[in-house]
C-alpha positions as CSV (number, residue, x, y, z in Angstrom):
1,X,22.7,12.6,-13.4
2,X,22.5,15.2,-16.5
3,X,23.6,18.7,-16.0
4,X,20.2,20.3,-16.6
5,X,18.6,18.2,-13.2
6,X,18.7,21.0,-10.9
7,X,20.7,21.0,-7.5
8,X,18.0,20.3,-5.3
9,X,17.7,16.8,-5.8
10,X,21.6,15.3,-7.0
11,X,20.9,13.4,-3.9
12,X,18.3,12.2,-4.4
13,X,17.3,8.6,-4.1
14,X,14.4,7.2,-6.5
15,X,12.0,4.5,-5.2
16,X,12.4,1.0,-6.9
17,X,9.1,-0.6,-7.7
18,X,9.3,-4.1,-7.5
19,X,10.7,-6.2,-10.4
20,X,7.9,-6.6,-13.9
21,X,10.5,-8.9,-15.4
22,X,9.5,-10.0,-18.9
23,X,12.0,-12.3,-19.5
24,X,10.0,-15.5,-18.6
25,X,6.7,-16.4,-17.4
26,X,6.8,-15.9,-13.4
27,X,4.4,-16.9,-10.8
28,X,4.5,-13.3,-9.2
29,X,4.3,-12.7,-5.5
30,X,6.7,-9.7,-5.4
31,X,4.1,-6.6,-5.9
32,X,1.1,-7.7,-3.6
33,X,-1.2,-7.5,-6.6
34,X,-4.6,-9.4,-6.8
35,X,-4.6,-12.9,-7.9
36,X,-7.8,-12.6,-9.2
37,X,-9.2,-10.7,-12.4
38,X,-11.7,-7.4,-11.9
39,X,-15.6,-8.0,-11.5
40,X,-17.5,-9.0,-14.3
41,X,-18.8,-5.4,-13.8
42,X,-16.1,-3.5,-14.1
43,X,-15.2,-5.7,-17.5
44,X,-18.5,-4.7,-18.6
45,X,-18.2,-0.9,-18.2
46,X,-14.6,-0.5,-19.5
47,X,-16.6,-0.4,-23.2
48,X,-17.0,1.0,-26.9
49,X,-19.1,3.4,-24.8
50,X,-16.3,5.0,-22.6
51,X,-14.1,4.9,-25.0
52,X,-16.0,6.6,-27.7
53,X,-15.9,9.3,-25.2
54,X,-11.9,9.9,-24.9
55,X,-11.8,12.6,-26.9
56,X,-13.3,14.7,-23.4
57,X,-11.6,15.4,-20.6
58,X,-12.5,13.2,-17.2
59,X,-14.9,15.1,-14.6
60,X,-11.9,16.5,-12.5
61,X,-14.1,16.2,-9.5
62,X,-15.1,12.3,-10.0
63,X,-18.6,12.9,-8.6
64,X,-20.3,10.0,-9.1
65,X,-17.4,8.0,-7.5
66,X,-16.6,10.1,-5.0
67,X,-20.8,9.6,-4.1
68,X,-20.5,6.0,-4.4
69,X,-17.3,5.7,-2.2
70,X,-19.0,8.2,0.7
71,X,-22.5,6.0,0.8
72,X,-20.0,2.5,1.4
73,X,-17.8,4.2,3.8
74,X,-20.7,6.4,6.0
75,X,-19.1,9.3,4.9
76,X,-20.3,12.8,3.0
77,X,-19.0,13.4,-0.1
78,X,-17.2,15.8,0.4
79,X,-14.6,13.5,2.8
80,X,-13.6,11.8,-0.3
81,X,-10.5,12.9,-2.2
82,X,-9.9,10.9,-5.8
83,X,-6.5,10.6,-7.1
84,X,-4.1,8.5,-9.6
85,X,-3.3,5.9,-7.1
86,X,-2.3,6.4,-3.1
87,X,0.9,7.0,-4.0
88,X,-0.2,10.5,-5.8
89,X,-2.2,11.2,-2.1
90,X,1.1,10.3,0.3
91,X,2.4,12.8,-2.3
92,X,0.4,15.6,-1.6
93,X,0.6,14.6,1.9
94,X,3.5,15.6,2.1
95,X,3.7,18.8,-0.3
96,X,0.8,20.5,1.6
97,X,1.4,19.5,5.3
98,X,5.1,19.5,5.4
99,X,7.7,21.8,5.4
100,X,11.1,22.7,6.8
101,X,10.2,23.5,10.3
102,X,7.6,20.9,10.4
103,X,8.7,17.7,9.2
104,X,7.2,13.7,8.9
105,X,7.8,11.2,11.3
106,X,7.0,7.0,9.9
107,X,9.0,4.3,11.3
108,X,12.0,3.2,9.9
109,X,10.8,-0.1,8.4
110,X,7.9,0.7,6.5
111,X,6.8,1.5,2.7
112,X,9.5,2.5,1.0
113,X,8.4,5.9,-0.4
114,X,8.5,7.7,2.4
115,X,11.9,9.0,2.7
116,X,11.7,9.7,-0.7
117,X,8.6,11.7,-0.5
118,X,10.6,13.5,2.4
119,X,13.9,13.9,0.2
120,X,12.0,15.0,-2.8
121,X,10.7,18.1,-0.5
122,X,13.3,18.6,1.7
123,X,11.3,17.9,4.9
124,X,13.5,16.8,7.8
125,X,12.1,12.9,8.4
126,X,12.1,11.2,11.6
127,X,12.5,7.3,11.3
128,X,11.6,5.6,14.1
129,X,13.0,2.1,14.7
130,X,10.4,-0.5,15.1
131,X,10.5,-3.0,18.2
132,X,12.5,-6.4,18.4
133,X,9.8,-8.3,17.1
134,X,9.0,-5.6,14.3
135,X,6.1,-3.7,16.0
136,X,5.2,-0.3,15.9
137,X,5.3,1.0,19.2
138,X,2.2,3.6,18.9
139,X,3.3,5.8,21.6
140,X,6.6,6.8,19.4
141,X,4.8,8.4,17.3
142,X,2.5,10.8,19.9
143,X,3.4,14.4,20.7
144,X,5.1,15.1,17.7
145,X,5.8,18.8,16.1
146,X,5.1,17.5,12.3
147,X,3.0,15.0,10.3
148,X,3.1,11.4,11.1
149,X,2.5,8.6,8.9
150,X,1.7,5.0,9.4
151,X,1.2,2.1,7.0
152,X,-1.7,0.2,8.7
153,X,-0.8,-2.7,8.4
154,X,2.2,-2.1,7.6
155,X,4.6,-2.9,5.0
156,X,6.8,-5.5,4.7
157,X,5.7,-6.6,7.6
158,X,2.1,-7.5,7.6
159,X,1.3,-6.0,11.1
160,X,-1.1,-3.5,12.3
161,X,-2.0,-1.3,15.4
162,X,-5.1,-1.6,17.0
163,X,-7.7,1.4,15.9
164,X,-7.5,2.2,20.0
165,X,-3.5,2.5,19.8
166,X,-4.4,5.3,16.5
167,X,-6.6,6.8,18.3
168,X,-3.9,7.7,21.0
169,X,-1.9,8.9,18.0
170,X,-4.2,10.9,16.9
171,X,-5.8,12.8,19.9
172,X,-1.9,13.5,20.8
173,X,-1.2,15.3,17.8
174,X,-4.3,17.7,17.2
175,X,-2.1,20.6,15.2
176,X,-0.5,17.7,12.9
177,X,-2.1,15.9,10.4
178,X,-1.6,12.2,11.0
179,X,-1.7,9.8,7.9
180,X,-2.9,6.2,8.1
181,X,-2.2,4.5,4.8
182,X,-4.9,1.6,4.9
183,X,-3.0,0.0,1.4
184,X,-3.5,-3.4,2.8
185,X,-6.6,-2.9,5.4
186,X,-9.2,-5.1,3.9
187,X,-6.9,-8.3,4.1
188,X,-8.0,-8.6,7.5
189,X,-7.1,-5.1,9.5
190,X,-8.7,-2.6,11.1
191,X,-9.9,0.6,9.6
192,X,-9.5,4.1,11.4
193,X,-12.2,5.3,9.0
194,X,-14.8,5.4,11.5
195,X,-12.5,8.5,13.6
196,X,-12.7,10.2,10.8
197,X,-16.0,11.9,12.2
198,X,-14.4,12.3,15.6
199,X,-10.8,14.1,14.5
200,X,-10.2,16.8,12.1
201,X,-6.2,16.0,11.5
202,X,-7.5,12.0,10.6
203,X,-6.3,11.1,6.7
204,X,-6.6,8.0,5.8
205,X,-5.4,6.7,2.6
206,X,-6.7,3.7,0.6
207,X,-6.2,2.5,-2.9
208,X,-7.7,0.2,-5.5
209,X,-5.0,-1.6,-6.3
210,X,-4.7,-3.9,-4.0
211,X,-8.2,-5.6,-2.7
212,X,-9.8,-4.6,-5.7
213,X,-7.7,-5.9,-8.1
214,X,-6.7,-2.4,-9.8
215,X,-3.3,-1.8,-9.9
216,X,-2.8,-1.3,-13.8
217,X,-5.7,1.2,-13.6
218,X,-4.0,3.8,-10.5
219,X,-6.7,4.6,-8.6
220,X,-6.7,6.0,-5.1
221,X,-9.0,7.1,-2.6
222,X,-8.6,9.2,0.9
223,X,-11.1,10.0,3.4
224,X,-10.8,12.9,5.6
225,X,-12.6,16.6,7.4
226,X,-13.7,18.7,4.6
227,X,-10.9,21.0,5.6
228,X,-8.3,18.4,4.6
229,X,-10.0,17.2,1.4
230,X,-9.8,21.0,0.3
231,X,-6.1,21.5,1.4
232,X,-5.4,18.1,-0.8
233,X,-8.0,19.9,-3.9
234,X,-5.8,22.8,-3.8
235,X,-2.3,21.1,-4.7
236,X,-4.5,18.7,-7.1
237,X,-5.6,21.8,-9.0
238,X,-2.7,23.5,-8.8
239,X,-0.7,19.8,-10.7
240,X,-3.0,18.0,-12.2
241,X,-6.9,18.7,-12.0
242,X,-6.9,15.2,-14.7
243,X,-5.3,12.7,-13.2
244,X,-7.9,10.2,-13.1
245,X,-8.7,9.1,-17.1
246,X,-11.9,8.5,-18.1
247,X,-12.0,4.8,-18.1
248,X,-10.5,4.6,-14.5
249,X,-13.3,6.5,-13.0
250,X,-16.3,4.2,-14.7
251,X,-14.5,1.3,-13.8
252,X,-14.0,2.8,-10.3
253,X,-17.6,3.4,-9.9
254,X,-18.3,-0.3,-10.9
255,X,-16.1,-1.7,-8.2
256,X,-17.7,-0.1,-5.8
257,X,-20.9,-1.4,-7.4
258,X,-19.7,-4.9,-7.1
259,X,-17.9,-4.3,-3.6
260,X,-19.0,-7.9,-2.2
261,X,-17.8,-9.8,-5.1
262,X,-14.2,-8.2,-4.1
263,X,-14.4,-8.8,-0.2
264,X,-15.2,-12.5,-1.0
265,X,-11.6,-12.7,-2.8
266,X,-10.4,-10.5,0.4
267,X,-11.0,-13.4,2.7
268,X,-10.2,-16.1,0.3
269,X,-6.2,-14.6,0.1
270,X,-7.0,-14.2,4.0
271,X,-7.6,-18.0,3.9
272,X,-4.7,-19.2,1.9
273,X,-2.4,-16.6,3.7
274,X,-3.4,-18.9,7.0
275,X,-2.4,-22.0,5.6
276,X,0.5,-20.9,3.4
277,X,2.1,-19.8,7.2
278,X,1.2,-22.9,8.6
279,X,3.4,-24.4,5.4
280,X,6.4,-22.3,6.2
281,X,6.5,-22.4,9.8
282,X,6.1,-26.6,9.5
283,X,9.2,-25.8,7.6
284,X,11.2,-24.1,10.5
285,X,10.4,-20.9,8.9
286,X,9.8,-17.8,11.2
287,X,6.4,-15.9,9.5
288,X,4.8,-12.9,11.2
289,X,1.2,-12.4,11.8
290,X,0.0,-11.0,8.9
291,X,-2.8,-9.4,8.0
292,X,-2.1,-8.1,4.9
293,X,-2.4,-9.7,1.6
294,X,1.6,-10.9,2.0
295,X,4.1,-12.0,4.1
296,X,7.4,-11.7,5.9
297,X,9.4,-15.0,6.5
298,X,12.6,-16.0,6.8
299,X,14.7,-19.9,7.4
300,X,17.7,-20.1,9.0
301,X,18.9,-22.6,6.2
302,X,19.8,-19.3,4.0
303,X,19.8,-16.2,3.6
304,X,17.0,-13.7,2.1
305,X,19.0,-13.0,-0.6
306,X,19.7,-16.7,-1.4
307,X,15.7,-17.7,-0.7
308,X,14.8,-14.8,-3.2
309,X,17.2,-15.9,-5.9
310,X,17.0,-19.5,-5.7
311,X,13.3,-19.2,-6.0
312,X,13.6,-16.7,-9.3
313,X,15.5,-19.4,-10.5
314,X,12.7,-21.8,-10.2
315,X,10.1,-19.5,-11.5
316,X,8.7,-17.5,-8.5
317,X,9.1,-13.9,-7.7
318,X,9.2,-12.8,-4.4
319,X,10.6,-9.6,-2.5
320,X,13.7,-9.0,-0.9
321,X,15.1,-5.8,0.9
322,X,18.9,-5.2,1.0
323,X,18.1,-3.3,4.5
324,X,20.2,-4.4,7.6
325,X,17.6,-5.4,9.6
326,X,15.1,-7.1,7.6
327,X,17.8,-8.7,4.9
328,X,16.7,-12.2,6.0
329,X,13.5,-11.9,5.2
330,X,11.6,-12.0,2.1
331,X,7.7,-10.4,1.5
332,X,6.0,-12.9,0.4
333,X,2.4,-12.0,-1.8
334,X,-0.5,-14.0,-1.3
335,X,-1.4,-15.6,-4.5
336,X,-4.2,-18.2,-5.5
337,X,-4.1,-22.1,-3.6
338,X,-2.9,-23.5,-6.8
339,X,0.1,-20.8,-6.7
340,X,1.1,-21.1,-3.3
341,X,1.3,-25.0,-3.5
342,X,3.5,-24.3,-6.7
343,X,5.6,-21.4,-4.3
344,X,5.6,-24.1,-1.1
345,X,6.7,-26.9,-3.6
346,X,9.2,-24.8,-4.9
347,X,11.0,-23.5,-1.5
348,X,11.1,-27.1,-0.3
349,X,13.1,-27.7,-3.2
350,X,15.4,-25.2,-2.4
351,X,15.7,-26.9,1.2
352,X,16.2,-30.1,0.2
353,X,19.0,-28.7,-2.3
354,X,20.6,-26.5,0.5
355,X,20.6,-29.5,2.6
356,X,22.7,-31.6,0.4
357,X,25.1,-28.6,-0.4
């Protein structure tokens, strides 16, 4: 820590993305990114056109994207808020709905930016421990006196609530803003999109990154009453009124534009994820139900630390959490058939090899 990094945050404790390693080539299942490439379409509009163009500033208001994005999801445009990936919303989350005297409540085992999010604005945060078998137990998290936020499914674990148990959360906490971050929801879960129309605290949080194979371009979505979607305009254009480039927003509208092409690679990860936990758990590993676009496994041969390293070793990232209670687990990302064969091959190398130790 320098001397000029004010007082406010000396205790502060950064995020760590997971590992970009360059050192080697890896088969990477450590980030949850897309195994497949962008639509053709979105190829086709990142061109000399757009870029010809750079020399002007981005519409601050993404219109045509924001339209788009409203006609898939039933919604009016003016429910849609654009910004530079869902970690930038979660962010403004909690600038303009927290504060000291009303804090965040997410449970303890969840995405990892949370606490930090609550550390960077000194809001008091309430973790709330997950059950035994790593569910959320919905009715934690009703009745409370600040903003709740839920990953949905959630991560590392790869499970979800049902839209009914939101719901509850929701109608329980009508003076509070309640945050569903939907990262992972076209993987097989359950959006609480539709209560949009039906609450007024309701923000729900997507991103591109994940099921639309955008990560390198940071591009996020949320979906919310028009009160919300102002409250979120007002710290955008009070940061950052830019923060979507030029090229992210035409290739943003031409995802949308090829939306099926993307859902069909949503249900073929959902497909391999079936039969890469049928794999594991032939192996005597113990995989939750997932339906994200990753897993969470663990073996009692070794630990998560030794599973993570030993398959690094061998070529193949995955994740691994140094946190007491999930540290024999490692999240797993769904990759294509040919890379989860090389990932099963791999790990029962690694048994074989702890089995003769």
């Amino acid at each position: 820590m320098s001397r000029f990094l004010s007082t406010r945050f000396a205790g502060l404790e950064a995020y760590t993305p997971g590992e970009q390693p360059q050192d080697m080539q890896y088969i990477k299942l450590n980030t949850n990114e897309s195994p497949y490439p962008p639509s053709p379409e979105v190829f086709a509009a990142c061109n000399a056109e757009q870029v010809s163009k750079l020399q002007l500033y981005p519409d601050p208001e993404g219109k045509r994207l924001r339209q788009k994005l409203a006609t898939l999801y039933g919604v009016e445009m003016e429910n849609v808020f654009l910004s530079n990936g869902s970690d930038d919303i979660l962010n403004f989350a909690f600038m303009a709905f927290c504060d000291q005297t009303h804090g965040a409540y997410f449970p303890e085992i969840s995405y990892g930016f949370y606490p930090v999010y609550a550390d960077l604005y000194q809001v008091p945060a309430t973790q709330i421990p997950l059950q035994e078998d790593f569910t959320i137990q919905y009715t934690d998290f009703c009745q409370k006196d600040g903003m709740v936020v839920i990953a949905n499914p959630n991560a590392p674990t790869g499970l979800e609530l049902t839209q009914e148990e939101i719901e509850q959360i929701i109608k329980s906490n009508p003076d509070h803003v309640v945050v569903i971050d939907e990262a992972y929801v076209d993987f097989g879960g359950t959006s609480c999109i539709p209560l949009v129309k039906k609450y007024d605290n309701l923000l729900v949080v997507q991103t591109f990154s994940k099921s639309r194979s955008m990560a390198g371009a940071r591009l996020g979505f949320a979906i919310a009453s028009k009160e919300i979607i102002a409250d979120l305009n007002k710290i955008k254009y009070s940061t950052n009124p830019y923060n979507i480039n030029r090229l992210t927003l035409a290739i943003g509208e031409a995802a949308i534009d090829s939306n099926d092409y993307y859902m069909e690679n949503c249900q073929k990860i959902a497909q391999t994820r079936t039969k890469t936990i049928e794999a594991l758990r032939a192996m005597g590993f113990t995989v939750l139900d997932s339906v994200a676009n990753f897993i969470f496994a663990k073996t009692n041969q070794m630990n998560g630390e030794a599973l993570y390293t030993g398959l690094k070793k061998k070529g193949v990232l995955v994740r691994h959490f140094n946190k007491e209670k999930i540290q024999d687990y490692v999240r797993i990302t769904i990759g294509t058939e040919e890379q989860m064969e090389i990932f099963l091959q791999k790990v029962k190398e690694l048994l074989q090899e702890e089995g003769k130790a």
